[in-house]
C-alpha positions, 0 to 999 in steps of 0.5 A: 514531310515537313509536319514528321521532320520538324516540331513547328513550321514558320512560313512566310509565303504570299498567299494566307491560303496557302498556309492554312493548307499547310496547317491543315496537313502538317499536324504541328503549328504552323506559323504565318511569318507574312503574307500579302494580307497579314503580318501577325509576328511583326503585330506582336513585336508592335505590341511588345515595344509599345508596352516597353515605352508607354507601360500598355498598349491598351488606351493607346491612340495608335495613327497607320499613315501610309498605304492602309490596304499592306499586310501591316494596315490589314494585320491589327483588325484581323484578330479579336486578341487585338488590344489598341482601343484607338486607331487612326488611318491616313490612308489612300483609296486609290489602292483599295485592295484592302477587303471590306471585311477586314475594316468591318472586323476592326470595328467590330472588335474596337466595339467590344474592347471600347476602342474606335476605328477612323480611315481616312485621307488626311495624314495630319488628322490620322497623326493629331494627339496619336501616341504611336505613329506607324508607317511602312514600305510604300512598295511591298514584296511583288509590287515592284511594277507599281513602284513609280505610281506608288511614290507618287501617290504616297507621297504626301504620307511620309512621316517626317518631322513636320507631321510628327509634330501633330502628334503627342510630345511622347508618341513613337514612330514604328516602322516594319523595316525596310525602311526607304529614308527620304519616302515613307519616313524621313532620316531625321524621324527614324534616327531621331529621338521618339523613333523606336525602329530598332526596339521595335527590330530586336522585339522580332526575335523576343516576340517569336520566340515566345510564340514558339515557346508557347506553341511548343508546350501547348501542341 
């Protein structure tokens, strides 16, 4: 019913297969708005504002601090267009919900694009000369009973002032949103200087209009 009535269909649900279904039945693009594994939307608006501020993505040292098994952790391994030649995790492995698979994919495509994949649990190693800092959420969508177990564990992973100073003068903090001041990341990173959060935001809407526009002129 949707596939006759619309042009293109953008869904956010919890589980990527449930998308594909989707795709395999509506006979128009389907859009993977988020799901528990993969946020590709929010990826390239991640893309847009790193080539707004540092002129490129490519040969860029990009550190994920946080829990590195979320949609945002999965999400730039998961697909070969993926253009970052240099990635760095500080990442707990008391949640590893992330699937081997998607750690081998990320290796596999920094191996052909000359980049190079480190997970790891030290954040202040992950952050050292990285020029894009990335955190997110600690507590996704449907995992509000793990939330006091959560904030303990990631505790030590929030991106504050004192991590950041490991990485590059230069180097940005993105971050998702919502953002929890005080957890993940700290008031005086997100509404500091090399905060790019609200670029970073408005890019959301520029990046998925193009993924329409081009979906709609090429379907």
């Amino acid at each position: 019913m949707l596939g006759r009535q619309s042009s293109a269909i953008v869904w956010r649900t919890a589980h990527r297969a449930d998308s594909a279904t989707m795709a395999s039945y509506a006979r128009v693009p389907v859009v993977n708005a988020l799901t528990d594994d993969f946020h590709p939307c929010q990826l390239l608006a991640d893309l847009q504002t790193v080539q707004e501020r540092l002129g490129s993505p490519a040969g860029v040292r990009v550190a994920f601090v946080g829990d590195g098994a979320c949609n945002m952790g999965n999400s730039p391994g998961a697909r070969r267009r993926h253009r970052r030649t240099a990635r760095h995790r500080g990442r707990t492995s008391r949640f590893p919900s992330r699937p081997p698979t998607w750690s081998e994919r990320a290796r596999v495509i920094a191996k052909d694009t000359g980049g190079s994949v480190v997970i790891g649990t030290d954040p202040v190693a992950a952050v050292t000369d990285a020029q894009v800092v990335v955190t997110d959420t600690w507590v996704s969508m449907g995992r509000e009973e793990e939330a006091v177990e959560r904030l303990e564990l990631f505790a030590p992973y929030g991106v504050t002032s004192d991590l950041l100073a490991h990485a590059v003068p230069e180097a940005i903090v993105l971050h998702c949103l919502p953002a929890y001041r005080g957890k993940e990341i700290s008031a005086e990173v997100i509404d500091g200087p090399q905060s790019a959060v609200w670029d970073e935001a408005e890019n959301r809407r520029h990046a998925q209009k193009a993924i329409l526009a081009w979906l709609l002129e090429h379907s």
